[in-house]
C-alpha positions in Angstrom: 0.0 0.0 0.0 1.2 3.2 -0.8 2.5 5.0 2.7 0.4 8.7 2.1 2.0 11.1 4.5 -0.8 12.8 5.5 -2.4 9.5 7.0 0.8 8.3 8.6 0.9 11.8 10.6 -2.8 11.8 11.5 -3.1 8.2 13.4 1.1 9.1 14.6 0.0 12.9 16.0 -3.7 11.8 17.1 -2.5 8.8 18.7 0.1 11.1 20.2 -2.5 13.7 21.6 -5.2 10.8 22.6 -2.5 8.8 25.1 -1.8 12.9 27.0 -5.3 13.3 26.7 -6.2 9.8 29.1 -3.2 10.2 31.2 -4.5 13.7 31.7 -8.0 12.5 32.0 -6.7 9.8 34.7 -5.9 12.9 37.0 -2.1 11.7 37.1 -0.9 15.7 37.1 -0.8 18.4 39.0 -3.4 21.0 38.0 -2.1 24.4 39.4 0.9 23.3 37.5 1.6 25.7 34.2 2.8 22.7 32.6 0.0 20.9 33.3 -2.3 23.0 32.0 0.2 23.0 28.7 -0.3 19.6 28.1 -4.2 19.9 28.2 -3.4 22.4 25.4 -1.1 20.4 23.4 -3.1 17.2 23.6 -6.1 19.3 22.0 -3.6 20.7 19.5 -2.2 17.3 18.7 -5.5 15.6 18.0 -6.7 18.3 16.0 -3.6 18.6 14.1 -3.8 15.4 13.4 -7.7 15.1 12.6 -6.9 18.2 9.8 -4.3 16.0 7.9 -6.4 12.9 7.7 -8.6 15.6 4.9 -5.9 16.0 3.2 -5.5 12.5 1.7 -8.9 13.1 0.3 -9.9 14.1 -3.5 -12.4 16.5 -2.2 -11.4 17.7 1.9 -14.6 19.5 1.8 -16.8 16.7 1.3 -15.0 14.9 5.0 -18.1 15.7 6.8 -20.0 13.3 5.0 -17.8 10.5 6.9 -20.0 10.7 9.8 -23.4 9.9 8.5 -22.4 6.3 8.2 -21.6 5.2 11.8 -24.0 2.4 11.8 -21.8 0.5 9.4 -18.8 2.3 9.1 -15.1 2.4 11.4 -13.7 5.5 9.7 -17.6 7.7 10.7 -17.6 6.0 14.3 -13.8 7.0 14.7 -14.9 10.7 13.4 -18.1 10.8 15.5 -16.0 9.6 18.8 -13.1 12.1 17.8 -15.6 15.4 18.2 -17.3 14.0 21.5 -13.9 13.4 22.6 -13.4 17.0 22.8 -16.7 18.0 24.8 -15.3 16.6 28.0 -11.4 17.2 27.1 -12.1 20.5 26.9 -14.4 20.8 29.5 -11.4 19.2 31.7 -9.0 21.8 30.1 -11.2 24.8 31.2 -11.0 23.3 34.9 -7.4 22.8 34.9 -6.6 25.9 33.0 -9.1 28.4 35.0 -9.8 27.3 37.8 -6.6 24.7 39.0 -8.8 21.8 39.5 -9.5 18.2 38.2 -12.6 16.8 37.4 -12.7 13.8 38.1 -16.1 12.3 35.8 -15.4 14.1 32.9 -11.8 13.3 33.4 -12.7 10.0 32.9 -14.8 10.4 29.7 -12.2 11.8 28.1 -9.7 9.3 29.0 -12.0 6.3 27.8 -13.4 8.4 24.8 -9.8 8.7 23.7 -9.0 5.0 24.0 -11.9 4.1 22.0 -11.3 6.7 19.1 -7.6 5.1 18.8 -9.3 1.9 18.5 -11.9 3.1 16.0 -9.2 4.4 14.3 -6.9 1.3 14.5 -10.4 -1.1 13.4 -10.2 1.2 9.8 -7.5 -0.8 8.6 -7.8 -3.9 11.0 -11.4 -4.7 9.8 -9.8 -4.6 5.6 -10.1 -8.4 4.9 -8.5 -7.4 1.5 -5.2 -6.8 3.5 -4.3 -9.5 5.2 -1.5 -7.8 7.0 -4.1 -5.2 8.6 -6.6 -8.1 9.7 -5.1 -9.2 12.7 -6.7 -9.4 15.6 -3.1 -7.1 17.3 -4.0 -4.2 15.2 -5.8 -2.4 17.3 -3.8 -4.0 20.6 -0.4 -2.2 18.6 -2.1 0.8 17.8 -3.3 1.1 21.9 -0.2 0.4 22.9 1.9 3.2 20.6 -0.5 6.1 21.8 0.0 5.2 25.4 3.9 5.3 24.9 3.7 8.4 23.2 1.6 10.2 25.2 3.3 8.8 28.7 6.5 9.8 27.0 5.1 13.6 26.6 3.5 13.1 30.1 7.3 12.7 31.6 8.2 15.6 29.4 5.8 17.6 31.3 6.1 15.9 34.5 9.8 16.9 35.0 9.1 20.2 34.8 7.1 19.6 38.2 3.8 19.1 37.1 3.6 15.4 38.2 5.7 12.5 39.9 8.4 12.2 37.0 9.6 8.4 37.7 5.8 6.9 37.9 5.5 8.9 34.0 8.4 7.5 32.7 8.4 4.0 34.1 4.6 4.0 32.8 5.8 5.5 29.0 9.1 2.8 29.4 6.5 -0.2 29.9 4.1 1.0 27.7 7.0 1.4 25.0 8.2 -2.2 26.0 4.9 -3.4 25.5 4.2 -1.6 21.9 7.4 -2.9 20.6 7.1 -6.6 21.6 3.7 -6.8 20.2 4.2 -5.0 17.1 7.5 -7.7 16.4 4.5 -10.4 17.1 1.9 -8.5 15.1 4.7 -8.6 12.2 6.0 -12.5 12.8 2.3 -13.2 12.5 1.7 -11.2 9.6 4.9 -13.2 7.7 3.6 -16.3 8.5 0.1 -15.9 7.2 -0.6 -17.9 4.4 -2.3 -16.2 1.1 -6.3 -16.1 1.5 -6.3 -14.7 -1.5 -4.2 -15.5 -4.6 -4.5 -15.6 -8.5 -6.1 -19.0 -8.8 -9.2 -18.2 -5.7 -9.2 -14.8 -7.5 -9.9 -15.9 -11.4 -11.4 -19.1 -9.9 -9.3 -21.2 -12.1 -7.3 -22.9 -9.2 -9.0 -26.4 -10.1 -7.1 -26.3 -13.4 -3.5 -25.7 -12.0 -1.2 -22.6 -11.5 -2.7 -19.1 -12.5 0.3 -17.1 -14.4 -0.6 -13.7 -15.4 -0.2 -13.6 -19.5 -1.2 -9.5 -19.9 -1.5 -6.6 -17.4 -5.1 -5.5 -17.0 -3.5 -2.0 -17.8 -1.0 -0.7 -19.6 -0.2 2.6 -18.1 -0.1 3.1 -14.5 -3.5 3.8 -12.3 -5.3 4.8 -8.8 -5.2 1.0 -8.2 -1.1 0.9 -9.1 -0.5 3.9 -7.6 -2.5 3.5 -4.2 -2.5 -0.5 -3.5 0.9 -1.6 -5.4 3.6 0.1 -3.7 6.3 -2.4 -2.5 9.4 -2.1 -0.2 12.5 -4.8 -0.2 12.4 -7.2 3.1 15.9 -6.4 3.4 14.6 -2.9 3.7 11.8 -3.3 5.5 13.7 -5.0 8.0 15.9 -2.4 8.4 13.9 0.1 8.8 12.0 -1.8 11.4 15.2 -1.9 13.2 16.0 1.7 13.2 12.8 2.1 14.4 12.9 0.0 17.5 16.1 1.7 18.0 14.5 5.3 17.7 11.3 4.6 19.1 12.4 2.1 21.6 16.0 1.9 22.5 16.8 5.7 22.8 13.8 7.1 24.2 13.3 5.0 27.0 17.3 5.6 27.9 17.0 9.5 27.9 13.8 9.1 30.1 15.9 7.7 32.5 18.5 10.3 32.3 15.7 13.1 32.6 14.1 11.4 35.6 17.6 11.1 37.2 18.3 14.6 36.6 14.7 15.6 37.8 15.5 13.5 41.0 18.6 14.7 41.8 18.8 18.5 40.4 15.3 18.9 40.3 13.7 20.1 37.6 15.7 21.9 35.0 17.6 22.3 31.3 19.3 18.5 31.7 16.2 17.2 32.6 13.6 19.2 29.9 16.2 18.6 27.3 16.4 15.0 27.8 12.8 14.4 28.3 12.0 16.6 25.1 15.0 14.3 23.1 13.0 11.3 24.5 9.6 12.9 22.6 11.2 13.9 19.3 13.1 10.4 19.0 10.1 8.0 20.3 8.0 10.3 17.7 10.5 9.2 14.8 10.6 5.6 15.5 6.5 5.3 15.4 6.5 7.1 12.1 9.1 5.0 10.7 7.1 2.3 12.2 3.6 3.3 10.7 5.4 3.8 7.4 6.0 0.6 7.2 2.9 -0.3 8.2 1.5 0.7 5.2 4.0 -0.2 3.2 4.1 -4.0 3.7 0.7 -4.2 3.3 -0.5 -6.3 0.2 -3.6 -5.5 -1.1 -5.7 -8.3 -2.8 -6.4 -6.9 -5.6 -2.9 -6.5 -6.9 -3.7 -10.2 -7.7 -4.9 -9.2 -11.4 -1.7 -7.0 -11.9 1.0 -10.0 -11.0 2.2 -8.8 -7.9 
């Protein structure tokens, strides 16, 4: 599948914003703290930020509202519909925090679970694709749970060393949630390896019975929306080492300068060491998951691509 920036920022920078948004939700910082009521700001700048570049993948961005007529039947209008109730109660929480220094603790809640359900909504758009095989797992949405909570624990610490929380319980929560993301994902793309072809050229032309299907012509000569979109294709030699630069960036690093931040924090109290590790920590852990959603829709196979030999 063809990896279209503007959808590998939206699920990377939503997923981001969601994970701040339930840790903030949870109560877990301080709200008289400036920085706290910074992070309720960049979690709703995050999400929307990443809500505006999902339109720009489209042919026609003014026609997106349409997406949430069909929630009945549809992932992408529930994920849409879920999105904008999200932000009743975030902001509601962010008006509290910002205002009036406190917590709240019911709509804190709401927002937390509301933000946990959009990233699944939004991981269920490509897990619920039988025509991908890779994307039809059932550690799809488990993966894409897992990254928003890392990232947005590994903001949290950002923001907690600068006072506005406990900084070792952030960065031991964004270091397990990192762990956690990573392991599966390695799983979620063992598994996907492994599968064995539901669909191939003999179930597609139905000629199986007969023997081995070989394409003879190209259904198109010149290059189209199907080509273009669902026939992209990366080398494993590449893939796989991209997958390892981005265990190493997203992983590896990230959770070794969150230690050095929180040891700073501990020791120096809060300060430049500490911010600028803990901000190194959010800029690296932010690479490795775009590498990582990159290739997520890059070793996709689409089943179509079937009729065009591939």
């Amino acid at each position: 599948m063809h990896p279209a920036l503007s959808i590998i920022v939206f699920t990377t920078l939503s997923g981001m914003g969601y994970g701040l948004a339930a840790l903030l939700g949870l109560g877990l910082f301080d709200p008289t703290a400036l920085a706290t009521k910074i992070g309720y700001l960049l979690a709703l700048a995050l999400i929307a930020g990443g809500l505006i570049s999902s339109t720009l993948h489209l042919g026609n961005p003014q026609r997106a509202w349409r997406a949430l007529s069909q929630w009945k039947t549809s992932w992408l209008s529930r994920e849409g519909v879920l999105a904008i109730l999200t932000f009743i109660p975030l902001t509601i929480c962010a008006y509290a925090a910002i205002f009036h220094d406190r917590h709240l603790v019911i709509p804190g809640l709401l927002a937390a679970v509301l933000s946990l359900v959009t990233v699944y909504c939004t991981a269920m758009i490509y897990g619920s694709l039988k025509t991908v095989q890779l994307w039809s797992q059932p550690l799809t949405p488990v993966t894409y749970l897992l990254f928003s909570l890392a990232s947005g624990a590994t903001v949290g610490t950002l923001l907690a060393v600068t006072g506005a929380a406990r900084p070792w319980l952030l960065a031991i929560l964004a270091i397990l949630s990192t762990i956690a993301a990573w392991l599966v994902k390695r799983r979620w793309r063992a598994d996907g390896k492994a599968l064995a072809p539901l669909s191939t050229p003999e179930t597609a032309t139905g000629l199986g019975a007969i023997g081995r299907v070989r394409l003879f012509e190209r259904p198109h000569i010149n290059d189209n929306y199907l080509t273009r979109e669902m026939g992209f294709k990366v080398a494993r030699k590449h893939a796989d080492k991209l997958f390892g630069i981005a265990i190493l960036l997203g992983g590896l690093v990230p959770s070794a300068l969150l230690v050095i931040a929180v040891f700073a924090a501990s020791t120096m109290g809060p300060g430049l060491t500490a911010f600028l590790a803990a901000l190194l920590a959010v800029l690296s852990h932010y690479a490795g998951v775009f590498v990582e959603r990159w290739l997520f829709f890059a070793e996709a196979r689409h089943a179509v691509m079937n009729y065009y030999g591939r």
